[in-house]
Phi, psi and omega in degrees: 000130172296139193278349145293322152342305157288328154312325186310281210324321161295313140324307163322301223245338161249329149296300169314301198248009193044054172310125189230115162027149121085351159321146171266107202254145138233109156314134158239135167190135166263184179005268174327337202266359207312304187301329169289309189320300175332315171294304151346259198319269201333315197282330179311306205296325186292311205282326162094028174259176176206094203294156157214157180244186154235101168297113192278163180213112118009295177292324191285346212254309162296304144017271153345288182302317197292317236237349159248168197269329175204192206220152169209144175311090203313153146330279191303326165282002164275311182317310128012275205261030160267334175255030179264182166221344200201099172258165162207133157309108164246139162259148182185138162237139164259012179180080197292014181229060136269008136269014158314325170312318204278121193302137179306357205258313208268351128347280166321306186281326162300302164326309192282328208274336183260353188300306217273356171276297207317315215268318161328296197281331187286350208268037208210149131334101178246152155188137195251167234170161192233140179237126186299117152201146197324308179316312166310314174296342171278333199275335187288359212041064196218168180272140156323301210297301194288331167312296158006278169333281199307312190296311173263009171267314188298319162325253174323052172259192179246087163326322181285332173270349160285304160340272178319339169276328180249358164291326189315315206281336160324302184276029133266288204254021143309279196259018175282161116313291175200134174258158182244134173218141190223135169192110196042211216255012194230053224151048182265123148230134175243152168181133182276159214221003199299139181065351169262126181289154175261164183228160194235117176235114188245069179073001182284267202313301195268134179236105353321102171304194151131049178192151186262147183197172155189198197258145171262131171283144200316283200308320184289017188286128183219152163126155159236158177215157138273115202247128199239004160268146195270160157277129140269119167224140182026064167050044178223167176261135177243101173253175173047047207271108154242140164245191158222144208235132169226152189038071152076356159266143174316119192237321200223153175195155175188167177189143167335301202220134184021070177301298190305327179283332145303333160295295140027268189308295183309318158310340176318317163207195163311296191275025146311341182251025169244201198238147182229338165236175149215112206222153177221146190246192210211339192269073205288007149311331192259136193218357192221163196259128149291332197040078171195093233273280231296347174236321163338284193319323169284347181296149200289143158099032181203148180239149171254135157216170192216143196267181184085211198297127178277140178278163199298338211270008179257331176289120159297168190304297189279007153236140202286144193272162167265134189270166150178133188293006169245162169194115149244128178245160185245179184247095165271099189316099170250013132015282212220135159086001218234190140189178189224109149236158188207117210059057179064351173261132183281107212254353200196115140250139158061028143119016188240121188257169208279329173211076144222028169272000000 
């Protein structure tokens, strides 16, 4: 076993989820992912924890979606993760557009049939994670070996000093009121932020961290963007995604490549069409674009936002958050041409923030 393999796991189990004597953990993972799991079970067992897994399948999950007519909250997996304590996630593929077939709308109607597991399980020690498999590495255009590499240079940081590095940009927009982002001529957008935290996320729930983020208040969304990193979602490509936003709604949309499954999207409910996040990432480890959201996102020189659910922990007390049985977030290059002003001051050009200037 590569040994780095086992470090992922030690990272997992002591930074991420702080794993405590006699906890209930459950693993989601498939196949391919069998050696971290393994490591995973070694670190649960020293810890005195009592793991269980759940095997994930690509087919079987397509299958399924093909093959029902409608959805209801299974029970038992809610129940599952009411006595749970510790979930952890992997993600790995062996065949990432295997569910391409499967229609977004029936997508959608599954997702919303899981929000009361999702809301469950966010309300738990979590931490979803990446396992390097050869599928991920075709989708990155990458060699195994260098994905590998790529996966686990992003993993293996010193988390405390990624923290500590990424507070700065927390304390500008903590106590901001509204923020602007302009990148070129395609890309103007506002939204106030007032009262709501921003969180510093340095590997725990998402692992790789490696990015700062809060909730946009709904209604205040003004503005056009462009999201100029294509979307990978439910094994299909989104390219050229703008929307355009008035009172904190979608009004307008369009994209390059499979406008209808984008469109999909925004219908799921009401708030598929407001913003539920904003997050800019920091994580100059990630050096390549992947179509893989759990690492996009964090690249350094780019900001994201996602239409859908905002998480709770982005809301402020006196303010109300956006539901939604969905959350996609996009990608803007802010590289060339950008700047993050915030409260009138330009806190970030062209992908260099005011202090690491």
């Amino acid at each position: 076993m590569d040994p780095r393999i086992r470090e992922h796991a030690q990272v997992i189990v002591t930074h991420s989820v702080d794993l405590q004597e006699g906890d209930n953990v459950v693993i989601r993972a498939p196949p391919v992912a069998e050696d971290l799991v393994t490591a995973l079970h070694e670190e649960i067992g020293d810890r005195g924890a009592n793991p269980l897994t759940l095997s994930t399948n690509e087919r079987f999950s397509r299958a399924y979606l093909r093959a029902a007519d409608e959805f209801e909250t299974p029970s038992h997996r809610e129940a599952l993760i009411e006595e749970t304590d510790v979930y952890i996630a992997i993600r790995a593929n062996t065949n990432v557009t295997e569910q391409s077939d499967v229609s977004p709308e029936t997508s959608a109607q599954y997702q919303q049939a899981l929000q009361p597991i999702l809301a469950e399980r966010l309300s738990k020690r979590w931490c979803l994670t990446q396992y390097p498999a050869p599928a991920n590495a075709q989708l990155a255009e990458s060699s195994t070996e260098s994905y590998e590499n790529f996966v686990w240079d992003a993993i293996l940081k010193d988390w405390d000093e990624v923290r500590t590095h990424q507070q700065q940009m927390v304390e500008i927009l903590d106590p901001a009121d509204e923020v602007r982002i302009v990148s070129g001529d395609t890309t103007d957008i506002s939204m106030s932020i007032a009262g709501n935290p921003t969180l510093n996320d340095y590997g725990e729930k998402n692992l790789p961290g490696g990015e700062v983020f809060t909730a946009p208040i709904p209604e205040s969304v003004e503005g056009e963007v462009l999201f100029d990193k294509p979307l990978y979602t439910q094994g299909r490509e989104v390219t050229g995604v703008s929307l355009t936003f008035e009172n904190g709604e979608v009004v307008e949309h369009a994209a390059e490549k499979n406008e209808a499954l984008l469109t999909e999207i925004l219908n799921t409910d009401d708030g598929a069409r407001r913003l539920g996040e904003l997050g800019i990432g920091m994580n100059r480890d990630i050096d390549q674009f992947t179509y893989n959201m759990l690492f996009d996102e964090k690249m350094g020189d780019t900001v994201h936002m996602a239409v859908g659910r905002a998480y709770d922990e982005t809301v402020g007390e006196e303010n109300e958050g956006n539901e939604s049985a969905v959350h996609v977030d996009m990608i803007v290059d802010m590289s060339e041409d950008s700047f993050i002003e915030v409260d009138g001051e330009r806190v970030q050009e062209n992908g260099t923030f005011i202090f690491e200037e």
